[in-house]
Biopython code that builds the backbone (N, CA, C, O; Angstrom):
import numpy as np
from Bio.PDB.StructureBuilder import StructureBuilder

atoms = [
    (1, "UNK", "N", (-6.519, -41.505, -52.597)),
    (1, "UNK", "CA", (-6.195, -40.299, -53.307)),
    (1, "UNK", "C", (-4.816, -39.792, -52.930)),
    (1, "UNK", "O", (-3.986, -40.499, -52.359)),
    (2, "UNK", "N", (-4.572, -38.230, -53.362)),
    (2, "UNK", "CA", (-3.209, -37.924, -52.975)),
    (2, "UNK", "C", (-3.302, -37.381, -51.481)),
    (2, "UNK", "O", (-4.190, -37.560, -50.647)),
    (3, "UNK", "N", (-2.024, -36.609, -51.393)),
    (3, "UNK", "CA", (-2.181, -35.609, -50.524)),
    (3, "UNK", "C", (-2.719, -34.616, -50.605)),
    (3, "UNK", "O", (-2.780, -33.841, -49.651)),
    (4, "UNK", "N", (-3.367, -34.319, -52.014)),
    (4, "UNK", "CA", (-3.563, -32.905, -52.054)),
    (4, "UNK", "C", (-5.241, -32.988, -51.575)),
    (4, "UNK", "O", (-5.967, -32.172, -51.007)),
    (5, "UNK", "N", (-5.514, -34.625, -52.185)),
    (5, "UNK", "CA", (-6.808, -35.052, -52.639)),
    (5, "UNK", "C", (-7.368, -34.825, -50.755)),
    (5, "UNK", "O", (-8.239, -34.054, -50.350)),
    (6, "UNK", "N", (-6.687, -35.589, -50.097)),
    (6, "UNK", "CA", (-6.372, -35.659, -48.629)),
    (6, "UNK", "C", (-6.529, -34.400, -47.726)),
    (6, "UNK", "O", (-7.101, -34.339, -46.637)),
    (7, "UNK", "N", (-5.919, -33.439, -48.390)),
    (7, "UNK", "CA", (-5.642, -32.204, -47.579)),
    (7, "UNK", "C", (-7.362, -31.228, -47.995)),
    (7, "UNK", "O", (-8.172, -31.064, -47.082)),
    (8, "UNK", "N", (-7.573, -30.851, -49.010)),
    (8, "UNK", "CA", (-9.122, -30.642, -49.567)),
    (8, "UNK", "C", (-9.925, -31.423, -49.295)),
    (8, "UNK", "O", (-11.091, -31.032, -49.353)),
    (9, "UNK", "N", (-9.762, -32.315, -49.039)),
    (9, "UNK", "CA", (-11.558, -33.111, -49.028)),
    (9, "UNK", "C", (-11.984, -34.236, -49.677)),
    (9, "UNK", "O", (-12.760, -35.143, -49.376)),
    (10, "UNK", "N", (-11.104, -33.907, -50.925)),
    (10, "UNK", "CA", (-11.740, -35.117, -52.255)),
    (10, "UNK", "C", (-11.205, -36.514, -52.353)),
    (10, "UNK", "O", (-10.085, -37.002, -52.503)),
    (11, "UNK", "N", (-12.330, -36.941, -52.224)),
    (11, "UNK", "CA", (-11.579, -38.604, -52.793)),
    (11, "UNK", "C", (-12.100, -39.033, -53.912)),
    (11, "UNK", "O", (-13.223, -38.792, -54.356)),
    (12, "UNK", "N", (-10.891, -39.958, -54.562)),
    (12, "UNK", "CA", (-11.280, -40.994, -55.588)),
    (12, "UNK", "C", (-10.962, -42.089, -55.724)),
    (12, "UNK", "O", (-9.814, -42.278, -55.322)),
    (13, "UNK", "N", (-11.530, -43.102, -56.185)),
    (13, "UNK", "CA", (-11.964, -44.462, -55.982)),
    (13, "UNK", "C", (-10.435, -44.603, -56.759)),
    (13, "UNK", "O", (-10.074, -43.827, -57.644)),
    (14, "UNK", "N", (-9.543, -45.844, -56.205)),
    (14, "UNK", "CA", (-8.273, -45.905, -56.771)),
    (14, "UNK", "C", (-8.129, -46.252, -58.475)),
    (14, "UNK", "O", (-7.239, -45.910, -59.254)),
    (15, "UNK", "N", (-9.341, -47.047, -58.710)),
    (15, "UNK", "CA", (-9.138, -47.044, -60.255)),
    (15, "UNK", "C", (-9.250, -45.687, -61.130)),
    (15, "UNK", "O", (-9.046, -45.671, -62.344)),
    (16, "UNK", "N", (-9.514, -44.826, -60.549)),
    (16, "UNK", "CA", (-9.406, -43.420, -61.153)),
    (16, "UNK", "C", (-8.302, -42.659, -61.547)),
    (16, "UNK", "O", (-8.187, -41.651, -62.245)),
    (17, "UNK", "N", (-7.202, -43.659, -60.697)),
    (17, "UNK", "CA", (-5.964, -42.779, -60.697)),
    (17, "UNK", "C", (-4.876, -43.326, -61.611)),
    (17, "UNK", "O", (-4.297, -44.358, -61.274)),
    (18, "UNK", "N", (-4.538, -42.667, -62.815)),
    (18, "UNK", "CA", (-3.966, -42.967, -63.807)),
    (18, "UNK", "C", (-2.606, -42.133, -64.382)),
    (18, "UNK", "O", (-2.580, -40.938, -64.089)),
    (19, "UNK", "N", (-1.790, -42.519, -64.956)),
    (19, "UNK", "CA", (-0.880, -41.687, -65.192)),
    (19, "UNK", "C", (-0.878, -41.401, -66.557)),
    (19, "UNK", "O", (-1.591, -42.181, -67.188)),
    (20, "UNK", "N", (-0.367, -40.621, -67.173)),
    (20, "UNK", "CA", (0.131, -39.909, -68.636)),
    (20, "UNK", "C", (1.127, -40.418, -68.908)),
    (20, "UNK", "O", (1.220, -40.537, -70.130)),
    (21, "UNK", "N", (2.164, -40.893, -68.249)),
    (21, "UNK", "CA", (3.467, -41.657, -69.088)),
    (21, "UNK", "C", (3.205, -42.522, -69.839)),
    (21, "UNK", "O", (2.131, -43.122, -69.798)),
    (22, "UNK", "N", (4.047, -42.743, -70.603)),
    (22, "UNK", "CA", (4.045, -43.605, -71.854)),
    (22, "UNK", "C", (4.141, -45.013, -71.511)),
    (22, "UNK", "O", (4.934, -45.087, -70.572)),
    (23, "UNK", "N", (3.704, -46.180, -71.829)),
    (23, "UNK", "CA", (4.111, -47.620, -71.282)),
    (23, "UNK", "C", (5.637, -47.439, -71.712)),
    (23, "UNK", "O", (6.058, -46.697, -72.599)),
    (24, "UNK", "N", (6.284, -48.187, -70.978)),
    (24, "UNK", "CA", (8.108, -48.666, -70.976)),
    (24, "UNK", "C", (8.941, -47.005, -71.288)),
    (24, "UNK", "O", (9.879, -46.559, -71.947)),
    (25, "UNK", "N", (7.641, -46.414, -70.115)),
    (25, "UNK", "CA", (8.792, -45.073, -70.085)),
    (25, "UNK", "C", (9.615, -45.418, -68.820)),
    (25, "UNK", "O", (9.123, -46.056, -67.888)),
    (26, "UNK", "N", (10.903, -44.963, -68.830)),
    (26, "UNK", "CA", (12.018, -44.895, -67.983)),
    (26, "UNK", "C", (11.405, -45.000, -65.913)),
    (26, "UNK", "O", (11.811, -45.625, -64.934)),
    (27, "UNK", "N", (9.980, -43.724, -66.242)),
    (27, "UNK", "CA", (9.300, -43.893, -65.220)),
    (27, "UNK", "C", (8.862, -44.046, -64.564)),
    (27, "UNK", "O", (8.874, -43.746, -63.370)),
    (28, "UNK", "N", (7.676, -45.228, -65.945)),
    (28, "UNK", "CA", (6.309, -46.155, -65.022)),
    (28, "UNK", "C", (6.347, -46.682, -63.868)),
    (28, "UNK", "O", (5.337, -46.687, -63.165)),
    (29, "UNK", "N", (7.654, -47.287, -63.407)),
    (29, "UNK", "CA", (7.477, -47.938, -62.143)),
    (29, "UNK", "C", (7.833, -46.931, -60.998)),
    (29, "UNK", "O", (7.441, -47.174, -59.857)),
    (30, "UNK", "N", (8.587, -45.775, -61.277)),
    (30, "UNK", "CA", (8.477, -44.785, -59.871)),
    (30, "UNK", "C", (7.187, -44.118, -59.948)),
    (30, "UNK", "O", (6.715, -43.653, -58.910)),
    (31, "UNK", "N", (6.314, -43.971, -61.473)),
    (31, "UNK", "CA", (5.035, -43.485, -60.744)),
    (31, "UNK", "C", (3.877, -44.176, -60.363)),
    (31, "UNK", "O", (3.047, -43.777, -59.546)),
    (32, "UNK", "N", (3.848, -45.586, -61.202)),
    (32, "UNK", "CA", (3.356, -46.568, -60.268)),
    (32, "UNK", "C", (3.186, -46.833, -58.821)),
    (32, "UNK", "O", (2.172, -47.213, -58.236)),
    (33, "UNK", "N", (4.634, -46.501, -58.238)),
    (33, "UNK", "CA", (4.696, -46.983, -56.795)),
    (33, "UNK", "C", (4.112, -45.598, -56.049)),
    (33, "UNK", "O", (3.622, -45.607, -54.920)),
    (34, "UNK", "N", (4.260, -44.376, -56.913)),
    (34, "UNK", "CA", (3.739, -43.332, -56.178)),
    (34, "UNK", "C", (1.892, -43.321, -56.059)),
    (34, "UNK", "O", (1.183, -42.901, -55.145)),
    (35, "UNK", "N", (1.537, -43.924, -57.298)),
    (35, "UNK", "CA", (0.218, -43.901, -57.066)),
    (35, "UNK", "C", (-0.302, -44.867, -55.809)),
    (35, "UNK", "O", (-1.291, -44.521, -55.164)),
    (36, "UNK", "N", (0.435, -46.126, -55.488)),
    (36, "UNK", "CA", (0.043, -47.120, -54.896)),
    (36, "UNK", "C", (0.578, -46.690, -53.539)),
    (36, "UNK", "O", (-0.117, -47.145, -52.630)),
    (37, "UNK", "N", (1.362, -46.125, -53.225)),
    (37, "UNK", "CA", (1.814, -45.511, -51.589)),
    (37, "UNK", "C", (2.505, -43.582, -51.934)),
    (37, "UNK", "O", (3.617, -43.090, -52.122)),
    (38, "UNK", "N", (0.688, -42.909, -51.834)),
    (38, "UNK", "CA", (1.343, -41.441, -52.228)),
    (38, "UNK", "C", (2.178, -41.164, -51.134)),
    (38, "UNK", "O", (2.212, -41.711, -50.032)),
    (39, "UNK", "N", (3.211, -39.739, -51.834)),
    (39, "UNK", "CA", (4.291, -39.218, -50.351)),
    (39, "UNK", "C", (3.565, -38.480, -49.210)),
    (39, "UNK", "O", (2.591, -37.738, -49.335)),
    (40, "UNK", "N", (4.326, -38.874, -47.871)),
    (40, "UNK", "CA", (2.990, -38.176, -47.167)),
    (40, "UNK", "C", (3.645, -36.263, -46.799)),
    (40, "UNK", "O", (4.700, -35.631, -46.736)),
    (41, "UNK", "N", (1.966, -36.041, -46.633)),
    (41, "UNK", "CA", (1.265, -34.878, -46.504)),
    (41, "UNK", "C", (2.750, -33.968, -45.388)),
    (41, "UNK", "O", (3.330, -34.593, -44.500)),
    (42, "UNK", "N", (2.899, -33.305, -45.539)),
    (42, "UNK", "CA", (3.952, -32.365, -44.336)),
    (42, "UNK", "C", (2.865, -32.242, -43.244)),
    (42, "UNK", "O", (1.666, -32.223, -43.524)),
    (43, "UNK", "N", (3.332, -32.160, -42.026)),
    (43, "UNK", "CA", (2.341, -31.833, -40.809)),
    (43, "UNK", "C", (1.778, -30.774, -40.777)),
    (43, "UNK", "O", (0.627, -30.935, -40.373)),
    (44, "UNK", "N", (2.097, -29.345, -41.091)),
    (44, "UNK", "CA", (1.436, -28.288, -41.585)),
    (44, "UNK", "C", (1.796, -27.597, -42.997)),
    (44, "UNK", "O", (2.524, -26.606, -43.041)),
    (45, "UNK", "N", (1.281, -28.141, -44.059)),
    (45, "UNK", "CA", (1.354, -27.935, -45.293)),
    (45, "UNK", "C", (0.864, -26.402, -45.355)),
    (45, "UNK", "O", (0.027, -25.925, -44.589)),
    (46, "UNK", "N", (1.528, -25.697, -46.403)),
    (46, "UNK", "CA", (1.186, -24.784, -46.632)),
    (46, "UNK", "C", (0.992, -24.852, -48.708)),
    (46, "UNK", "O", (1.947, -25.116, -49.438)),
    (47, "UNK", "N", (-0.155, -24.607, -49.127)),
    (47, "UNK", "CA", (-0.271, -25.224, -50.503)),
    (47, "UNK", "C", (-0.405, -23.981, -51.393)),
    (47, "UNK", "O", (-1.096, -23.060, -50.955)),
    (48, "UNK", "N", (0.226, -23.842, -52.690)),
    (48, "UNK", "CA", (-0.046, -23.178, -53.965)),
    (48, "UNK", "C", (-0.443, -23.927, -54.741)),
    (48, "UNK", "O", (-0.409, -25.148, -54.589)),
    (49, "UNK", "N", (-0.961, -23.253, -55.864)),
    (49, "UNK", "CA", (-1.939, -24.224, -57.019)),
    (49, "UNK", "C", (-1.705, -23.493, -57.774)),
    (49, "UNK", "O", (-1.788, -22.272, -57.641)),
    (50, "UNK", "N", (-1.414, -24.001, -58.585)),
    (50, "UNK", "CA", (-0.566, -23.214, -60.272)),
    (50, "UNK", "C", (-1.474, -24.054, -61.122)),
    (50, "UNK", "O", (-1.621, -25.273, -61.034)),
    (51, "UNK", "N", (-2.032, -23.272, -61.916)),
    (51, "UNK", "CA", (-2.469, -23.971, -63.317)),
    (51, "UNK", "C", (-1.355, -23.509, -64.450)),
    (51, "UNK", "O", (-0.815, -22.403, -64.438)),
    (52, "UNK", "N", (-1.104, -24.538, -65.428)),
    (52, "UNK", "CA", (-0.769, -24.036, -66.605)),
    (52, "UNK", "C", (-1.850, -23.934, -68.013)),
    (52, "UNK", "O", (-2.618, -24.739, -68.540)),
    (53, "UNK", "N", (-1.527, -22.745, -68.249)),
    (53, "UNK", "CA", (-2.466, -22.360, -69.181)),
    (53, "UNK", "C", (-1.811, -22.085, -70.529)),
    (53, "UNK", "O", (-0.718, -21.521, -70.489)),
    (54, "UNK", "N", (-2.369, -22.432, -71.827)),
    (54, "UNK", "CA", (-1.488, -22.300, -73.232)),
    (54, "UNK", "C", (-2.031, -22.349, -74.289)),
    (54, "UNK", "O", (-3.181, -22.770, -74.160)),
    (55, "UNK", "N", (-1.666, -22.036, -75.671)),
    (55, "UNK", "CA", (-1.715, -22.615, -76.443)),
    (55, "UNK", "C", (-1.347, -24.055, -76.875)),
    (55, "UNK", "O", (-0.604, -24.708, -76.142)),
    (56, "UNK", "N", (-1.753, -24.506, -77.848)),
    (56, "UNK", "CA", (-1.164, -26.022, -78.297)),
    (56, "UNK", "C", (0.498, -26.202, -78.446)),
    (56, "UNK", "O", (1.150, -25.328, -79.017)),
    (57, "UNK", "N", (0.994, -27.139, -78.013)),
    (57, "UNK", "CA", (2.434, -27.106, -78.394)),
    (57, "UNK", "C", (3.601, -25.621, -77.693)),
    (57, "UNK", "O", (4.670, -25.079, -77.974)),
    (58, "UNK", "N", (2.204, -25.501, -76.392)),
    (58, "UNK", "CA", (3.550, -24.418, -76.178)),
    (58, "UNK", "C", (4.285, -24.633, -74.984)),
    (58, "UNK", "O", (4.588, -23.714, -74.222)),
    (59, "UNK", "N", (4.592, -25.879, -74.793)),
    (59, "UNK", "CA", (5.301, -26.233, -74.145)),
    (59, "UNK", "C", (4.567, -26.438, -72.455)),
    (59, "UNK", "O", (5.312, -26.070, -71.548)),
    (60, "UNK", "N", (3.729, -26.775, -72.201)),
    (60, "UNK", "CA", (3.329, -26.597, -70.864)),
    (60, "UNK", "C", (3.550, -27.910, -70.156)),
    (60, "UNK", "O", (3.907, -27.964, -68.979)),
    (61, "UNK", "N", (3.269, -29.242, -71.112)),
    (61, "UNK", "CA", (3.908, -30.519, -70.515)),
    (61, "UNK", "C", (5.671, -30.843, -70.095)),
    (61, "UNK", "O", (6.189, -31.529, -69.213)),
    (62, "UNK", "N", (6.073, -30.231, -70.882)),
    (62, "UNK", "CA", (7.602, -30.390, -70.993)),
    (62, "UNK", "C", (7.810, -29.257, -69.473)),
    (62, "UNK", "O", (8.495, -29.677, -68.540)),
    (63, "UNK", "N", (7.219, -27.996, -69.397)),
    (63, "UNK", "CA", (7.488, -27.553, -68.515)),
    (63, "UNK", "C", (6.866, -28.456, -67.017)),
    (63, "UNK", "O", (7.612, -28.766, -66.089)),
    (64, "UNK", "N", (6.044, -28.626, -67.036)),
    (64, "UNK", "CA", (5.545, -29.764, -65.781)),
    (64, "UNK", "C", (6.537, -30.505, -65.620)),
    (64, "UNK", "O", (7.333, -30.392, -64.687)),
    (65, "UNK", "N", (6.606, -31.534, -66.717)),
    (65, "UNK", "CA", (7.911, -32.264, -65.905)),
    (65, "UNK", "C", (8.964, -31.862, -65.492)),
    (65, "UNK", "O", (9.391, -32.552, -64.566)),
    (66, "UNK", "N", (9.934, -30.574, -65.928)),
    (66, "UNK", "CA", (10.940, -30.509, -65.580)),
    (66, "UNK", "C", (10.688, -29.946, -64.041)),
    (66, "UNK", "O", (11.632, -30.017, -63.254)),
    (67, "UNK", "N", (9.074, -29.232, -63.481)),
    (67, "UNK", "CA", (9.158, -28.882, -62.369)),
    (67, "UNK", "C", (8.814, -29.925, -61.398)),
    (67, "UNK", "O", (8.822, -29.769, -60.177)),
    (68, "UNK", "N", (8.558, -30.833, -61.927)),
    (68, "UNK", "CA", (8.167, -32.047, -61.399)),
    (68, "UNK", "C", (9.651, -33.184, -60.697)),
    (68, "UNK", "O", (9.836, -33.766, -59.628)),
    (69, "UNK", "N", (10.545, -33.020, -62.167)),
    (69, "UNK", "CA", (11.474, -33.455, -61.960)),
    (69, "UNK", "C", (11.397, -35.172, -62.641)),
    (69, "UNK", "O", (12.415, -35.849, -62.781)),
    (70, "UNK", "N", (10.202, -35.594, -62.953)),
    (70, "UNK", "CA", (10.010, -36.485, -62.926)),
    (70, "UNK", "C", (8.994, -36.385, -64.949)),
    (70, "UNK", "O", (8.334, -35.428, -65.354)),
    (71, "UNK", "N", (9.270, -37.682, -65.696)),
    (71, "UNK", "CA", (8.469, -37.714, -66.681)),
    (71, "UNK", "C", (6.854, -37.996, -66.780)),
    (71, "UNK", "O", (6.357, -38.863, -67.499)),
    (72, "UNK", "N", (6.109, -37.077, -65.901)),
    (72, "UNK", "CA", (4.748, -37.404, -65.834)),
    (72, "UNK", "C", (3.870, -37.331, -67.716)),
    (72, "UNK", "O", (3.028, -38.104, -68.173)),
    (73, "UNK", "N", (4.227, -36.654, -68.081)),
    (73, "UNK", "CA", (3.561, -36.048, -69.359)),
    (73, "UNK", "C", (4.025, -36.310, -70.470)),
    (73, "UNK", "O", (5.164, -35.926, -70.733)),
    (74, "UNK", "N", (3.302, -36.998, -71.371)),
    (74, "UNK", "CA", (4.107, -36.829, -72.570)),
    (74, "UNK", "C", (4.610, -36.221, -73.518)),
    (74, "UNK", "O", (3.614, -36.071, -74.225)),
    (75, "UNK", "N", (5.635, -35.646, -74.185)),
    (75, "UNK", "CA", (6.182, -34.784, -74.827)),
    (75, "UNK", "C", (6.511, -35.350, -76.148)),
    (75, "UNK", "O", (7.089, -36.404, -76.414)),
    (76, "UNK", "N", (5.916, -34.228, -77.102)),
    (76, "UNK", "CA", (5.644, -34.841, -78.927)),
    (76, "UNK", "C", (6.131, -33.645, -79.894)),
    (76, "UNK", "O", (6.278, -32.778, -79.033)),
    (77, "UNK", "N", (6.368, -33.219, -80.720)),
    (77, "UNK", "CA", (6.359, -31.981, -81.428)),
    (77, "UNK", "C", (4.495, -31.943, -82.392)),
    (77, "UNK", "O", (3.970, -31.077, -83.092)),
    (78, "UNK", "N", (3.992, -33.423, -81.906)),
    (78, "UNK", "CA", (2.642, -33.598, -82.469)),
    (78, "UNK", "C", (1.669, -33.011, -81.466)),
    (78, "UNK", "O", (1.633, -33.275, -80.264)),
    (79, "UNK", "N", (0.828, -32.117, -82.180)),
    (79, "UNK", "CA", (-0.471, -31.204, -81.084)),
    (79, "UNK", "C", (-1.367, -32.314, -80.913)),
    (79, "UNK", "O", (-1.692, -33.259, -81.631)),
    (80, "UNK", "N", (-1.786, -31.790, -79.337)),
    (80, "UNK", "CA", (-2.359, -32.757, -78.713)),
    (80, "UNK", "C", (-2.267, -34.172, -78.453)),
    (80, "UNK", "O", (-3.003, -35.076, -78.848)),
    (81, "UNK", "N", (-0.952, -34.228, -77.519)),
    (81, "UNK", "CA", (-0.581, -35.508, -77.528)),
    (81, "UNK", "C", (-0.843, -35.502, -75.985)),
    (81, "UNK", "O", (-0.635, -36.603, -75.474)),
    (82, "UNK", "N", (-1.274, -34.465, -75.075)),
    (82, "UNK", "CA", (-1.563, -35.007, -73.772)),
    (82, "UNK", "C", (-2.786, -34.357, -73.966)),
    (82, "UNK", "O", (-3.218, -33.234, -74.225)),
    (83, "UNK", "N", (-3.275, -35.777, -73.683)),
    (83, "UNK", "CA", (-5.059, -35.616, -73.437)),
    (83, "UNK", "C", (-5.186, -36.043, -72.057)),
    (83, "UNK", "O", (-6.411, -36.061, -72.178)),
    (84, "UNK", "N", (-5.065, -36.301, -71.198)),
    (84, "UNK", "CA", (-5.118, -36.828, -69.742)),
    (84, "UNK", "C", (-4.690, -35.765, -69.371)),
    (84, "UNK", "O", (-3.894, -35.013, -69.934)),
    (85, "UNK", "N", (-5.628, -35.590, -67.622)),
    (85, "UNK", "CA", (-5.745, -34.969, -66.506)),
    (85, "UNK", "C", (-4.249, -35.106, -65.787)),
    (85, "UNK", "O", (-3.427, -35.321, -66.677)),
    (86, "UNK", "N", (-3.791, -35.068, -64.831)),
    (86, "UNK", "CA", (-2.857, -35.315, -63.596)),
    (86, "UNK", "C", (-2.409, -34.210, -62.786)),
    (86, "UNK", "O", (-2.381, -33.031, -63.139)),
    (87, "UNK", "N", (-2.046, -34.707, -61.623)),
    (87, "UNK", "CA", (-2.011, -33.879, -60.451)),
    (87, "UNK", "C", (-0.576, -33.984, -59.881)),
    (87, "UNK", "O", (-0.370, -34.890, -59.074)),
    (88, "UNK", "N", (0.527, -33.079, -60.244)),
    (88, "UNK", "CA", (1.402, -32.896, -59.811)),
    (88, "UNK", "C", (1.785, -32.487, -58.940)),
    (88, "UNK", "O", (1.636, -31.270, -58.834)),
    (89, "UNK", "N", (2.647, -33.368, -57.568)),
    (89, "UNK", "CA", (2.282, -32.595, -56.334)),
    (89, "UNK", "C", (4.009, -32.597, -56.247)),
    (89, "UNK", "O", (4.654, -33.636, -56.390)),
    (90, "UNK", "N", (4.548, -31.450, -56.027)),
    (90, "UNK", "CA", (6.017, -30.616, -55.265)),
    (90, "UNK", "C", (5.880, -30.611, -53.690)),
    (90, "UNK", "O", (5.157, -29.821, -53.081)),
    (91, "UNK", "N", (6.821, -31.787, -52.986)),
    (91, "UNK", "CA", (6.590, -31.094, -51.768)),
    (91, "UNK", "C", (7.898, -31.018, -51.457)),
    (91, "UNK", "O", (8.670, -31.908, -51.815)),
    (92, "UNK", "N", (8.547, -29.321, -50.343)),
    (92, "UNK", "CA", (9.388, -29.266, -50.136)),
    (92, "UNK", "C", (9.607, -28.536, -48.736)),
    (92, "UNK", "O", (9.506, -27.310, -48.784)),
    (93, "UNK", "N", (9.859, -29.042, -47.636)),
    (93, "UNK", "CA", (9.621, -28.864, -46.240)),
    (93, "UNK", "C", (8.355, -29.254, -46.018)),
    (93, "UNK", "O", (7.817, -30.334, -46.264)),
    (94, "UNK", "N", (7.806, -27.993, -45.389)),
    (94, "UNK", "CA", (6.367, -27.642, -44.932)),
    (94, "UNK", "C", (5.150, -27.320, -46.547)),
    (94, "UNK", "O", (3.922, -27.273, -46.488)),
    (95, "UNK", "N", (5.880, -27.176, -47.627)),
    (95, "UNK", "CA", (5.172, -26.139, -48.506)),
    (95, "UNK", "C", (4.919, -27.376, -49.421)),
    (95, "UNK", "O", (5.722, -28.259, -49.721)),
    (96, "UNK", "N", (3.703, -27.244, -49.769)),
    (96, "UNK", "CA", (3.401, -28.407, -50.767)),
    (96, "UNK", "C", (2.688, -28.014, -52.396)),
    (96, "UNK", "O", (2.444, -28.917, -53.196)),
]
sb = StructureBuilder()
sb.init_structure("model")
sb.init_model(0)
sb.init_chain("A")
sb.init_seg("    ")
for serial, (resi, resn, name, xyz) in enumerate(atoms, 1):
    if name == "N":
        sb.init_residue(resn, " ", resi, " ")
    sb.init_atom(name, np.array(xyz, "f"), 0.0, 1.0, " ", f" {name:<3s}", serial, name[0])
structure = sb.get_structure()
């Protein structure tokens, strides 16, 4: 699992863990390698949990990635184009 999965309690069996990018996005292989060796945990993490909450098309994937930094989500002007789960983890020092 992740770190976050790590830091709470939860595990999941590795075939569970899937990404939202698009095949032959620019990405796949940096989030590939993240699923297969996650970043590790800070020694005393301190954690927030943000949900995004919305209407259709109002931008909540496009905003993930840019806080992400990274293209986790896919972005469409077509509603409901992210149907998949994912767990975006920010870590920066101690604060995760």
């Amino acid at each position: 699992g992740s770190a976050m999965d790590h830091f709470i309690g939860v595990s999941q069996p590795d075939s569970l863990l899937t990404s939202c990018a698009t095949k032959g996005s620019m990405y796949s292989n940096e989030q590939n390698l993240l699923l297969v060796h996650p970043p590790d945990m800070p020694e005393n993490p301190w954690i927030l949990r943000v949900v995004l909450l919305g209407a259709p098309n109002a931008g909540k994937s496009r905003l993930s990635n840019q806080l992400l930094g990274l293209k986790v989500f896919p972005v469409s002007k077509k509603v409901h184009t992210t149907h998949c789960q994912a767990l975006g983890v920010i870590t920066e020092k101690e604060i995760q």
